[in-house]
PyMOL Python script that loads the backbone (N, CA, C, O; Angstrom):
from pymol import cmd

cmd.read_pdbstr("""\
ATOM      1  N   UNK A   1     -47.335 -44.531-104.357  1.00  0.00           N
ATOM      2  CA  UNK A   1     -46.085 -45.202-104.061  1.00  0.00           C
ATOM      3  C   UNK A   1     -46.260 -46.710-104.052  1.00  0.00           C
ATOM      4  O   UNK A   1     -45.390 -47.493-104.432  1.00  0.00           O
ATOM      5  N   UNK A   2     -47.707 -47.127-103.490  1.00  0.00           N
ATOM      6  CA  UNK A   2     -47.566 -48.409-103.569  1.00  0.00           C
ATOM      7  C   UNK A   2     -47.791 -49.133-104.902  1.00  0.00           C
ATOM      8  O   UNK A   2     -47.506 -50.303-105.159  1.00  0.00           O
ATOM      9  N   UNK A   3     -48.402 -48.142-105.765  1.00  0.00           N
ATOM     10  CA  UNK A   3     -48.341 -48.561-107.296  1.00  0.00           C
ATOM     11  C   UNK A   3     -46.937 -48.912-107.875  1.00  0.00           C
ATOM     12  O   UNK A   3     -46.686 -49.849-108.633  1.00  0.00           O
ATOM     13  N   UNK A   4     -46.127 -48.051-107.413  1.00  0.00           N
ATOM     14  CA  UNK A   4     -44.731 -48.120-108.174  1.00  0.00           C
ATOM     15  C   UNK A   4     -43.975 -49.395-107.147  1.00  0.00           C
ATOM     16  O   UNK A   4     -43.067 -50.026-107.689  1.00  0.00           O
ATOM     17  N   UNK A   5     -44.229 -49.652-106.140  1.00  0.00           N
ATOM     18  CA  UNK A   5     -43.713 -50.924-105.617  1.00  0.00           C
ATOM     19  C   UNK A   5     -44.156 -52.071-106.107  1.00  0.00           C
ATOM     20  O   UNK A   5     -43.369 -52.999-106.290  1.00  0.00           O
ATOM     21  N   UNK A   6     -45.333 -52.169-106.360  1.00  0.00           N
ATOM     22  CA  UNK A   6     -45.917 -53.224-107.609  1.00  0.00           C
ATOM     23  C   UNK A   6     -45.241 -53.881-108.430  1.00  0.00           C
ATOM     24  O   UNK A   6     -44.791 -55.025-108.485  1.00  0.00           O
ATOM     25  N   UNK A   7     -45.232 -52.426-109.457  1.00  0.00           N
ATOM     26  CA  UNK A   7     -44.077 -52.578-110.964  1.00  0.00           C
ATOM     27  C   UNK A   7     -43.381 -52.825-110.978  1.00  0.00           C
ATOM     28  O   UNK A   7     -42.932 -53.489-111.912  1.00  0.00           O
ATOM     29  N   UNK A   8     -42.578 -52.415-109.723  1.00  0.00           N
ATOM     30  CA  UNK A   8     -40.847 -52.734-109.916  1.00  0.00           C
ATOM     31  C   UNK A   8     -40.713 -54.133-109.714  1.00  0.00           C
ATOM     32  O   UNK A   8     -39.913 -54.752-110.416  1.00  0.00           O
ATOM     33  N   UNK A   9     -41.453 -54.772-108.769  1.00  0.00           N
ATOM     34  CA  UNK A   9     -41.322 -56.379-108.805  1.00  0.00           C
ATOM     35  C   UNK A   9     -41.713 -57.132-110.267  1.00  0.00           C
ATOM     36  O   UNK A   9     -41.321 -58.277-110.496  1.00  0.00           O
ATOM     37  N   UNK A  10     -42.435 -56.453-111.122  1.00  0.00           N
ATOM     38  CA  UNK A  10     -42.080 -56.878-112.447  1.00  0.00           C
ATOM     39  C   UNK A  10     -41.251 -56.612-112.977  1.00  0.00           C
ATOM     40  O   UNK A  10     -40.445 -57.467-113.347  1.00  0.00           O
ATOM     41  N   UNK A  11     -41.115 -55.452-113.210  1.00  0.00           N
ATOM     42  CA  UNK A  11     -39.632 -54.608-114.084  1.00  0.00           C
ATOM     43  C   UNK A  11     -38.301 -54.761-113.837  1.00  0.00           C
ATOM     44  O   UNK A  11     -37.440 -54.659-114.711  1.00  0.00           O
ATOM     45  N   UNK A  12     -38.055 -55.043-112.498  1.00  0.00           N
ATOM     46  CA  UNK A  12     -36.656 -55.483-111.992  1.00  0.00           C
ATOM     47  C   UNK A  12     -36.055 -56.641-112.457  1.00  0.00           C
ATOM     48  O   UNK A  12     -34.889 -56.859-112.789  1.00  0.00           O
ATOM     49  N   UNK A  13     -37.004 -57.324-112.429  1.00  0.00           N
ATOM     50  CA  UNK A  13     -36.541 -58.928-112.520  1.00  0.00           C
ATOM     51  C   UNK A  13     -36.204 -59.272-113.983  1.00  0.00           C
ATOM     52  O   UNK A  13     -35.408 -60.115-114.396  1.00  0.00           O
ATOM     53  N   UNK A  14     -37.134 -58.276-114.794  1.00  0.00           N
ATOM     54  CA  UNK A  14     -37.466 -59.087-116.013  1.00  0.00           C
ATOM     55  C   UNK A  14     -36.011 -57.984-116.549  1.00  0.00           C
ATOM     56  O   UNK A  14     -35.109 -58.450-117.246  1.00  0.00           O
ATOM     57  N   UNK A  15     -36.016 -56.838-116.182  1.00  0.00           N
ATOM     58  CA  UNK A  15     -35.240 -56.197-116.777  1.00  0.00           C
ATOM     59  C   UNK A  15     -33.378 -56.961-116.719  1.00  0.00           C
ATOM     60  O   UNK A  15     -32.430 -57.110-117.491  1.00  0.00           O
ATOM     61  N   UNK A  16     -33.739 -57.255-115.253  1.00  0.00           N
ATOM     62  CA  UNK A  16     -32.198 -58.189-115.020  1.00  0.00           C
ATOM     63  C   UNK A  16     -32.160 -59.687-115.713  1.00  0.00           C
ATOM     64  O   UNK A  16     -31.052 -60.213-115.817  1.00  0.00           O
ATOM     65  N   UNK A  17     -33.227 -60.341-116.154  1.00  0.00           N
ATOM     66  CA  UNK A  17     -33.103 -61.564-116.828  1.00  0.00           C
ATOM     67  C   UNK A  17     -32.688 -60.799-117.734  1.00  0.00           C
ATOM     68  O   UNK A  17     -31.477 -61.015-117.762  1.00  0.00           O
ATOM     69  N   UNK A  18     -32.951 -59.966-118.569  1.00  0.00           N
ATOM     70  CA  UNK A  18     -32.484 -59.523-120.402  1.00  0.00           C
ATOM     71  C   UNK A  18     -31.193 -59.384-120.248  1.00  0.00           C
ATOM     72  O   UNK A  18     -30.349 -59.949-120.944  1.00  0.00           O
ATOM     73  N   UNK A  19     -31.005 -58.745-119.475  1.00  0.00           N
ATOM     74  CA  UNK A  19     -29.705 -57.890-118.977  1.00  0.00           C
ATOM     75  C   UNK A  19     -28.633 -58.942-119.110  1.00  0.00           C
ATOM     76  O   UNK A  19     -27.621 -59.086-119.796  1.00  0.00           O
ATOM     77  N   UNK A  20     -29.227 -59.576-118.234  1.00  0.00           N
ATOM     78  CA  UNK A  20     -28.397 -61.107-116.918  1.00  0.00           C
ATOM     79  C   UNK A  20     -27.262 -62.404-118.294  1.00  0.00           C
ATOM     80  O   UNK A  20     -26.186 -63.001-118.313  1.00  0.00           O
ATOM     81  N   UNK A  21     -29.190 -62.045-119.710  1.00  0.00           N
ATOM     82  CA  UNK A  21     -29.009 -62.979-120.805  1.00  0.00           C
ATOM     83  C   UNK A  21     -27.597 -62.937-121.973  1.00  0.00           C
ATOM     84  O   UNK A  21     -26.720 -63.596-122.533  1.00  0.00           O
ATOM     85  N   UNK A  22     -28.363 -61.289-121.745  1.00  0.00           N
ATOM     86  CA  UNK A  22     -27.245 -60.693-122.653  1.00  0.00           C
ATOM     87  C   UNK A  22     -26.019 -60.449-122.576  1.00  0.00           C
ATOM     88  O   UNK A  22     -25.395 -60.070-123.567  1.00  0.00           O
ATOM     89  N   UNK A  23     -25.450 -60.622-121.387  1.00  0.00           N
ATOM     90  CA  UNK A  23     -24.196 -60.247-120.752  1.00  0.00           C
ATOM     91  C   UNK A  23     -23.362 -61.275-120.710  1.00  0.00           C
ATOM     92  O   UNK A  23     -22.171 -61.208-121.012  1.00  0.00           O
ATOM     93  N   UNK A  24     -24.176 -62.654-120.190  1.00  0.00           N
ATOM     94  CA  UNK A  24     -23.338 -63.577-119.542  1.00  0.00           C
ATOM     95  C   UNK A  24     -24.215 -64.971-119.623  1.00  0.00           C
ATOM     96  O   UNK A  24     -24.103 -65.923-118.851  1.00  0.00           O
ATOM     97  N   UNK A  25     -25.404 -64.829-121.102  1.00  0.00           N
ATOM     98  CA  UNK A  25     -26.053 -66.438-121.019  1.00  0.00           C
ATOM     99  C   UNK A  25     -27.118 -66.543-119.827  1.00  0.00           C
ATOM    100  O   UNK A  25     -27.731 -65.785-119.075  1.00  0.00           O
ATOM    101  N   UNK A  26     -26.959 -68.259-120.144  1.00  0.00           N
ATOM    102  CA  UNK A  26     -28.063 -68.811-118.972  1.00  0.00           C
ATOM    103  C   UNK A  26     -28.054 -68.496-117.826  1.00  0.00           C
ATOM    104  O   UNK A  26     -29.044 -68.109-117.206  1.00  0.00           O
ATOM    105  N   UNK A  27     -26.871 -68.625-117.360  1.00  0.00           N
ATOM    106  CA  UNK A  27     -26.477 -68.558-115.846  1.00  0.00           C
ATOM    107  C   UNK A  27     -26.161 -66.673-115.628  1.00  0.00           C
ATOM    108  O   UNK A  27     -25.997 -66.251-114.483  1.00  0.00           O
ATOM    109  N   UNK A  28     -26.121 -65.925-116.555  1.00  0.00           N
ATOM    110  CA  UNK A  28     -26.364 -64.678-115.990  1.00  0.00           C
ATOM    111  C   UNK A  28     -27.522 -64.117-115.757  1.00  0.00           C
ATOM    112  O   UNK A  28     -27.723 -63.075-115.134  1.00  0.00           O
ATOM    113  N   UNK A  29     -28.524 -65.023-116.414  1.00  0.00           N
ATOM    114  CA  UNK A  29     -29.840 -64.796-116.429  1.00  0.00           C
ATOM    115  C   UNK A  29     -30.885 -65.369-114.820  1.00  0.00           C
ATOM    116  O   UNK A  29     -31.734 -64.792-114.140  1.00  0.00           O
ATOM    117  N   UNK A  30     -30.401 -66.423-114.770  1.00  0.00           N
ATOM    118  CA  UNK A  30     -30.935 -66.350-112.950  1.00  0.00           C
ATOM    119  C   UNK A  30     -30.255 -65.485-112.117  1.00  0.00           C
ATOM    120  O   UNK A  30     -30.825 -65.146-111.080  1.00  0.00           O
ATOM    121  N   UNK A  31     -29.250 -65.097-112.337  1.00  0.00           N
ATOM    122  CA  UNK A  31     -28.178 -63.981-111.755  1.00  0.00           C
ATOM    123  C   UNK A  31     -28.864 -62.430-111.802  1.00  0.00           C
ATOM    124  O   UNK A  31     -28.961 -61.563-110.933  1.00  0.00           O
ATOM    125  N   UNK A  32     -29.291 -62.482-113.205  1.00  0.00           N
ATOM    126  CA  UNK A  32     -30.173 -60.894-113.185  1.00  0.00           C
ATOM    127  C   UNK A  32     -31.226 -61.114-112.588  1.00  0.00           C
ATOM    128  O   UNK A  32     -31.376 -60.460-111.556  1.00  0.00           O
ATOM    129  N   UNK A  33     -32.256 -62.013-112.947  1.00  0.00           N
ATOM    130  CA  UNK A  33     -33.314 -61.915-112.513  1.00  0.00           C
ATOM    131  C   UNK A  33     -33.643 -62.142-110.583  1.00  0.00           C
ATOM    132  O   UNK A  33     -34.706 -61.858-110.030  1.00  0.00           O
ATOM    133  N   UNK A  34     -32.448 -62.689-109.925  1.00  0.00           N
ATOM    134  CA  UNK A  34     -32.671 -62.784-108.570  1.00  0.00           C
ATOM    135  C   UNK A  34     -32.073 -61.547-108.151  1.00  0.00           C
ATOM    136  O   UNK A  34     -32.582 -60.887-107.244  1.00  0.00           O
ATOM    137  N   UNK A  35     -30.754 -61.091-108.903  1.00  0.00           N
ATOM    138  CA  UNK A  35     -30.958 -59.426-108.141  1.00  0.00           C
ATOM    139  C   UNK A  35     -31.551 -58.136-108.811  1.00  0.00           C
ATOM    140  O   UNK A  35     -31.170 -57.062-108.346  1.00  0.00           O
ATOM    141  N   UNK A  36     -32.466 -58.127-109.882  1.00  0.00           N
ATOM    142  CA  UNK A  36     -33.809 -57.672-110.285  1.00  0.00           C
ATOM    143  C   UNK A  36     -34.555 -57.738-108.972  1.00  0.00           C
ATOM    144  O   UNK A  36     -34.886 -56.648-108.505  1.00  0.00           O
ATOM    145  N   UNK A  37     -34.812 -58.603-108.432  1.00  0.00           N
ATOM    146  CA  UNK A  37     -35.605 -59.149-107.199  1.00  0.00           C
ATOM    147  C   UNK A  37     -35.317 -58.545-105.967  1.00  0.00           C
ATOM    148  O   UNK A  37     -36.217 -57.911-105.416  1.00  0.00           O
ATOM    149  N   UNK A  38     -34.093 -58.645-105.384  1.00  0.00           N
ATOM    150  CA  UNK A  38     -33.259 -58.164-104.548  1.00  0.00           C
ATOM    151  C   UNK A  38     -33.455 -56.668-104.438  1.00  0.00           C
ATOM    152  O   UNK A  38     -33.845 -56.092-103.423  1.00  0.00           O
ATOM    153  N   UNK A  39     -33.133 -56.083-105.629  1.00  0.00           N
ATOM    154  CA  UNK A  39     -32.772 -54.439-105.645  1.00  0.00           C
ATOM    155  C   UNK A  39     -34.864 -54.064-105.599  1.00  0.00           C
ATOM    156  O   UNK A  39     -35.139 -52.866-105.535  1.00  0.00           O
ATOM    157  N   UNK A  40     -35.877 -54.889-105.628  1.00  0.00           N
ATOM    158  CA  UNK A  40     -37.273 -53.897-105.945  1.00  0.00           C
ATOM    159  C   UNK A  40     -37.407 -54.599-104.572  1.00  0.00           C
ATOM    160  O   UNK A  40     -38.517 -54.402-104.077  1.00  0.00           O
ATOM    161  N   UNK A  41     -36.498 -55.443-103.747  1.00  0.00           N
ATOM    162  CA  UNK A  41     -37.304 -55.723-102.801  1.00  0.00           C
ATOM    163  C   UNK A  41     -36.803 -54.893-101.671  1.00  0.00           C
ATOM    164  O   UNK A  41     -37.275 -54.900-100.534  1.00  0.00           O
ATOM    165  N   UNK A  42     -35.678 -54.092-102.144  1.00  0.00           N
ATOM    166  CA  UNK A  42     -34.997 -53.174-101.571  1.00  0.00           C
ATOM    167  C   UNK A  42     -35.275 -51.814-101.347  1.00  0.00           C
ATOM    168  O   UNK A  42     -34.932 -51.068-100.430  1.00  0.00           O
ATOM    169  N   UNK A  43     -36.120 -51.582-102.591  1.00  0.00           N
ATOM    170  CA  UNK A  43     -36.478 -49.865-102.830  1.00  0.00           C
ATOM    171  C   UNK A  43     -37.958 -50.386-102.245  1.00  0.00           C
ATOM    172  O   UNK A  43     -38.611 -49.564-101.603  1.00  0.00           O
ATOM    173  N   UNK A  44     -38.318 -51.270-102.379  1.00  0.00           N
ATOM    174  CA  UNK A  44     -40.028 -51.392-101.507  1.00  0.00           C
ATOM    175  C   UNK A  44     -40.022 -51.613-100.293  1.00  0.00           C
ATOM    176  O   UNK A  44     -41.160 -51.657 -99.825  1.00  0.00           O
ATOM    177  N   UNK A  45     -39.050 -51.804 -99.431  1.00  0.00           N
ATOM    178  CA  UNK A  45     -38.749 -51.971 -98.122  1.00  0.00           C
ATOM    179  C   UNK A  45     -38.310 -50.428 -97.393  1.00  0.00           C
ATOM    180  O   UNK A  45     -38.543 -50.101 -96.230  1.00  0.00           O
ATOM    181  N   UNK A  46     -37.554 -49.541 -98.532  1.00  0.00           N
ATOM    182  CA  UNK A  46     -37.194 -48.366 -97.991  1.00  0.00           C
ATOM    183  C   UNK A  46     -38.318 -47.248 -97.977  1.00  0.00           C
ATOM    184  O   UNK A  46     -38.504 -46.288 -97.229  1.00  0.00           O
ATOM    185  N   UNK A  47     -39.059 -47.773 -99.181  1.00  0.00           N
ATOM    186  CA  UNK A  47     -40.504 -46.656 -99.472  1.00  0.00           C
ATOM    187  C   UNK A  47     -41.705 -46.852 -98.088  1.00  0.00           C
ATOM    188  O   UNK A  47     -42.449 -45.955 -97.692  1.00  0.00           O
ATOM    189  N   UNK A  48     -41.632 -48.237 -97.539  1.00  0.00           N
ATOM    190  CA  UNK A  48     -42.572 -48.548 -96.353  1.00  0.00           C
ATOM    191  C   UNK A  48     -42.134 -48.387 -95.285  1.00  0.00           C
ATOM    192  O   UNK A  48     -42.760 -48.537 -94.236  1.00  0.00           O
ATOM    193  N   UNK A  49     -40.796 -48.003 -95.416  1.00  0.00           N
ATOM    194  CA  UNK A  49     -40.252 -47.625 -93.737  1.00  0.00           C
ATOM    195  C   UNK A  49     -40.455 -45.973 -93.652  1.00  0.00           C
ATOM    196  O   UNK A  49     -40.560 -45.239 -92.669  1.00  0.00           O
ATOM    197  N   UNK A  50     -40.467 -45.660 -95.199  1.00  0.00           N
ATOM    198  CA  UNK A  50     -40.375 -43.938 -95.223  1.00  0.00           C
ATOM    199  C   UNK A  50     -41.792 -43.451 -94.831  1.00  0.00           C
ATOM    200  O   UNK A  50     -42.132 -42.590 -94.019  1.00  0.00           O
ATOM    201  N   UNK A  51     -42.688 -44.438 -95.835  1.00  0.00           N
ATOM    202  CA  UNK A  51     -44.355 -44.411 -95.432  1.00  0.00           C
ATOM    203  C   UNK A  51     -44.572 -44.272 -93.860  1.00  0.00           C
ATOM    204  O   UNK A  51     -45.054 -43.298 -93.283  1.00  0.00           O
ATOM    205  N   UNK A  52     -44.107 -45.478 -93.283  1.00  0.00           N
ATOM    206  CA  UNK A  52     -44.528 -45.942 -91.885  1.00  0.00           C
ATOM    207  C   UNK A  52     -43.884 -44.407 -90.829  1.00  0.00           C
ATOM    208  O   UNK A  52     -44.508 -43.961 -89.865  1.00  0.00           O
ATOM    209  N   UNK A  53     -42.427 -43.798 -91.381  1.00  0.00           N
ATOM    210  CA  UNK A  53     -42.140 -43.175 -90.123  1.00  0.00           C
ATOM    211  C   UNK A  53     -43.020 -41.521 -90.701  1.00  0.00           C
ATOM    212  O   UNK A  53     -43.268 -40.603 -89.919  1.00  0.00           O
ATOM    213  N   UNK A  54     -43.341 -41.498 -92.123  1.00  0.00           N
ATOM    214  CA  UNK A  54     -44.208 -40.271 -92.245  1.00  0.00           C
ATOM    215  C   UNK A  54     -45.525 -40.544 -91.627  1.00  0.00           C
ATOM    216  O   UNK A  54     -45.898 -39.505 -91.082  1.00  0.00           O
ATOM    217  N   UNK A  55     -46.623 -41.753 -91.436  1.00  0.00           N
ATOM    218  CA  UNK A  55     -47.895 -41.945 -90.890  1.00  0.00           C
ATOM    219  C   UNK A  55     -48.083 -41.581 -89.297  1.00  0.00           C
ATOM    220  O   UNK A  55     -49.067 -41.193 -88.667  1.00  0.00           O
ATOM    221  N   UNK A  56     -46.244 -41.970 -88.771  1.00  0.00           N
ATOM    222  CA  UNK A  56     -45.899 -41.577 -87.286  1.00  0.00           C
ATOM    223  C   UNK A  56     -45.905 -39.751 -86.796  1.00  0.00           C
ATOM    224  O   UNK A  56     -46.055 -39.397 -85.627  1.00  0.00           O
ATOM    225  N   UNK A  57     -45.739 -38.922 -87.792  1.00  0.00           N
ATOM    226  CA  UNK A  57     -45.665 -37.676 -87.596  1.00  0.00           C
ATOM    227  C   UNK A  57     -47.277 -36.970 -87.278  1.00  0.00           C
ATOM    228  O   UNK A  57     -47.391 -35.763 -87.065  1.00  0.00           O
TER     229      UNK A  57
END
""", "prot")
cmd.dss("prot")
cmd.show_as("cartoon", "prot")
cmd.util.cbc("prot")
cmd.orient("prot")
């Protein structure tokens, strides 16, 4: 799991700059790439709370 929290902080971002580029230019492109950022910093925050309350059992 912590492998795939890794990646996604690459893959998110870069995937939302293409995205961000293609949609809407320059300015959609810091737009993808900060919530690229947002959303892996989101699923890696939910995977370590899931970790932390399974290590508690």
């Amino acid at each position: 799991m912590a492998a795939l929290g890794c990646l996604l902080f690459l893959i998110l971002p870069i995937l939302g700059l293409v995205l961000g580029g293609w949609l809407a230019g320059p300015d959609g492109m810091i737009w993808g790439a900060g919530g690229g950022f947002a959303i892996a910093l989101g699923i890696t925050g939910v995977m370590f709370h899931a970790l932390k309350r399974a290590r508690q059992r």
